[in-house]
N, C-alpha and C positions, 0 to 999 in steps of 0.2 A: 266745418262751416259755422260761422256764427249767428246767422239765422236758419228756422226750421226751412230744408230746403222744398216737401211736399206743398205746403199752400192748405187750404180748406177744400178739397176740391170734393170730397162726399158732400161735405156739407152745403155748398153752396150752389151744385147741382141740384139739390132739393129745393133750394130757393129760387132758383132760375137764374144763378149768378153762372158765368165762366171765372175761373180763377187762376189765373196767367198768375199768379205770384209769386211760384214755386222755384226750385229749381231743379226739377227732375223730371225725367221723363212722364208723359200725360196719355201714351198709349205703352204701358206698360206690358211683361209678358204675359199672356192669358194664363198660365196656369194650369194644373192638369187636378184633379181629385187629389185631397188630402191624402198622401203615401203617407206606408207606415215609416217606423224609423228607419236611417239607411246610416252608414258608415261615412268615415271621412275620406274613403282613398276613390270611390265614383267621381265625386267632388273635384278633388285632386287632379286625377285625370282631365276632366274634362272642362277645367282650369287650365292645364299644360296644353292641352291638343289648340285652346282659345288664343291663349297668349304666346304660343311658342316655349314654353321653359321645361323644367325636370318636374314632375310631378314630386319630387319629394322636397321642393323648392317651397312646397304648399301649404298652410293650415288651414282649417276653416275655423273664424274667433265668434264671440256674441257682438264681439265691439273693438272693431279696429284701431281705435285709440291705446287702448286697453297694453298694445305692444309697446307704443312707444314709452309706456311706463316701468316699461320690466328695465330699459337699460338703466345702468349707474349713472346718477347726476351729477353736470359737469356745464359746461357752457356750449350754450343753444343758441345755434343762430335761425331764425322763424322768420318767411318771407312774410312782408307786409300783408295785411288781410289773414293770417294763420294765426291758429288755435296757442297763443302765449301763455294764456292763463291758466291752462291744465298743468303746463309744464313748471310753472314758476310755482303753481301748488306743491307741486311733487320735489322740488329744490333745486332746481336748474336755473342757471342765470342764464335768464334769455336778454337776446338782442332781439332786435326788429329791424330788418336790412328790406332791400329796395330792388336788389339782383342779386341773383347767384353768384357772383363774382364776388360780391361782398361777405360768403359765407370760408371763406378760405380759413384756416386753421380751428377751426370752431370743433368740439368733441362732439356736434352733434349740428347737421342741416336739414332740417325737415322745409320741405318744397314742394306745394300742390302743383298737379302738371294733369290738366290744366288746375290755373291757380282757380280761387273765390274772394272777392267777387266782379273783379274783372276779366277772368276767362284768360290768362297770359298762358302761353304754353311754351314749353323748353324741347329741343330736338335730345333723344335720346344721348347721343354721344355727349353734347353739352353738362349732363349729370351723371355722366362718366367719368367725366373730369373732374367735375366736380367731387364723388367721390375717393378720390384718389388725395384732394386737399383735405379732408373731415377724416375724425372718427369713427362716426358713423353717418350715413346720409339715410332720412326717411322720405318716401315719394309718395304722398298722397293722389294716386289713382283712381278715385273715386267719382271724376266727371270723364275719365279718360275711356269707357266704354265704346260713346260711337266716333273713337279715333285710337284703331288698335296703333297704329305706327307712332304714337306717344308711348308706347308702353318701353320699359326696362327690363320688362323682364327677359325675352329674348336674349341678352347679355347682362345678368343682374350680375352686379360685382359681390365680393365677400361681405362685403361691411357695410350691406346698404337693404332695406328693407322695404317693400312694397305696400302698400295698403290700398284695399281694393273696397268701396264697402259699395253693397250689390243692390240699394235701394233707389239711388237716385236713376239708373238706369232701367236695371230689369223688375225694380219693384217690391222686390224682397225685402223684409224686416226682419231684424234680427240674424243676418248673416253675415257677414264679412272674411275677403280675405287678407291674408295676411304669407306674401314669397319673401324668402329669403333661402340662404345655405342653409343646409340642415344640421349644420353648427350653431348656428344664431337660431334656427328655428326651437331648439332642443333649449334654448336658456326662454322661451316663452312658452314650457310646457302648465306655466299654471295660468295661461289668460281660460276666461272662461270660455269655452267651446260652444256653438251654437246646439241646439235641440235637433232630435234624429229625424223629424219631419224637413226641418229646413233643411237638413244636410242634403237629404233625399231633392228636394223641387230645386236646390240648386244645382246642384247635379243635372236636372232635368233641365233647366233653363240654360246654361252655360252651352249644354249637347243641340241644343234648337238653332245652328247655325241659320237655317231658313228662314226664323223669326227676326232672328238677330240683324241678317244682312237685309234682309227688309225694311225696317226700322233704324237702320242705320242710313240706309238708300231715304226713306222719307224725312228724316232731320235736316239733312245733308239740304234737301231741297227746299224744306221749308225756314231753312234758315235764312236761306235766299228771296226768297218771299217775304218774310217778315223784314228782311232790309229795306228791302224797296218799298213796303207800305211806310216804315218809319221813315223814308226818306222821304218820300212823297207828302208825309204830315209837315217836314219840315225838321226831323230831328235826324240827329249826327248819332253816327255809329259811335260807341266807348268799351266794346270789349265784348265778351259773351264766349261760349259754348256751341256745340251739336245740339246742347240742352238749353239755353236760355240766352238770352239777349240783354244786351245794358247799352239804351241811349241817353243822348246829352239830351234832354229835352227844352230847355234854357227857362221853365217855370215847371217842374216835376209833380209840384201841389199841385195844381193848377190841372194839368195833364193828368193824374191820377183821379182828383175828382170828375175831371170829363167824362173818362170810361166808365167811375161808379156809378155815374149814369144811365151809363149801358148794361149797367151791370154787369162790368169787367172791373175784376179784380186786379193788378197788379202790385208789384213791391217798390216802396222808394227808401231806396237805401240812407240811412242817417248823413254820412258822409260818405262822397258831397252831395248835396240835398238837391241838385238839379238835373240828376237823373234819375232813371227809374228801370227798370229790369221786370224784361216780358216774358213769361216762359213761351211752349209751342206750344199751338192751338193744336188740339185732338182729333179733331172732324173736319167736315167742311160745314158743318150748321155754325163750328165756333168761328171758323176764318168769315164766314160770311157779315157773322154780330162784329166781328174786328174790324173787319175791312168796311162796314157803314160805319163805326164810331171814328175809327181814324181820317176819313171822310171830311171828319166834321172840321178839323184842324185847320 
């Protein structure tokens, strides 16, 4: 993502701001007591059990990107709104395409699913196929938590690699995963490995299905929620998340400054400057500040 997807949200809680600007989950998982160090294969497991796959499909990195550096440099094709500019450091001639369709013979298609920052999702099988034209295919899974039936892994092909990174969801720093064959996983044995705490509460967080499906269950509805209040302001749906929203607002300045008002924080993305993107409200103290400010529209 090319902007920070968290927001200010400590910070502006102190001020008596809400900060919708994010794009990551805003009821985060609680958490258990700092554990000691714990191993990679807990992790592992309870990765596999989450997503369906081979636990040794698994790594746990510091930094998900981090993979796609390990492969040989060659020519990249990178969906619109994706990370170009790491890759073109590293010596890949990247493209910038528009659809998956458009990444056919390329030594390398890296595809957020869902995309950022308009929330575009691909049906598994879709990037099946797709693998099958590429080198190699990277799938940036990282907004794809509260919608496991996005996921690849289930059926990951040889040549294609997953990226999971576990902040925007369950909250975690510094943890990411990283599925592939444990062929390909064996040519990323030097990315840096997360710390033996984080291995441990990811572990822990991954195994909390009843947190999970709970929070999955309230995005799901509050997504629906915050359509309707946008609609009812008078703004048009333009893409979004389980985790955040992006409408047309047809003056986004305009619209931004109103909520700062209210001391609602939200993002408006450079281009195109006439929308803006809400995360999800936390509470019902935060829907209720939303639901008067949008009021005012």
């Amino acid at each position: 993502m090319q902007d920070d997807p968290r927001g200010d949200t400590e910070q502006d809680s102190a001020r008596g701001w809400i900060d919708l600007s994010g794009a990551a989950n805003r009821r985060p998982w609680p958490g258990r007591a700092q554990p000691a160090d714990g191993p990679q294969k807990p992790l592992a497991q309870a990765t596999a059990d989450w997503l369906g796959c081979d636990p040794a499909q698994v790594r746990a990195v510091a930094e998900v990107t981090a993979a796609i550096l390990r492969l040989p440099p060659g020519r990249a094709a990178v969906l619109a709104g994706g990370d170009a500019a790491s890759l073109r450091a590293a010596g890949w001639q990247v493209a910038q395409v528009r659809d998956i369709h458009d990444m056919a013979g390329a030594d390398l298609a890296v595809v957020g699913n869902p995309g950022h920052p308009a929330g575009r999702d691909w049906p598994p099988e879709a990037l099946s196929r797709l693998a099958r034209q590429v080198g190699h295919l990277v799938v940036d899974e990282s907004l794809a938590d509260p919608r496991p039936d996005l996921s690849l892994a289930p059926a990951l092909p040889g040549n294609a690699l997953i990226l999971r990174d576990l902040r925007p969801f369950w909250g975690l720093r510094g943890l990411g995963l990283v599925l592939a064959a444990p062929a390909l996983l064996d040519r990323l044995s030097d990315c840096p490995p997360p710390d033996g705490p984080a291995l441990s509460l990811g572990a822990q967080a991954l195994a909390d299905r009843a947190w999970a499906d709970q929070t999955i269950l309230y995005l799901a509805e509050a997504v629906l929620r915050l359509d309707r209040l946008a609609a009812a302001a008078g703004w048009r749906p333009a893409g979004g998340t389980h985790l955040f929203r992006l409408y047309d607002t047809g003056d986004a300045a305009a619209a931004q400054d109103r909520l700062a008002r209210a001391h609602i924080r939200v993002h408006r993305p450079v281009r195109p400057d006439h929308r803006l993107r809400l995360g999800i409200p936390a509470d019902l103290a935060e829907w209720d500040r939303l639901c008067a400010a949008l009021r005012e529209f």
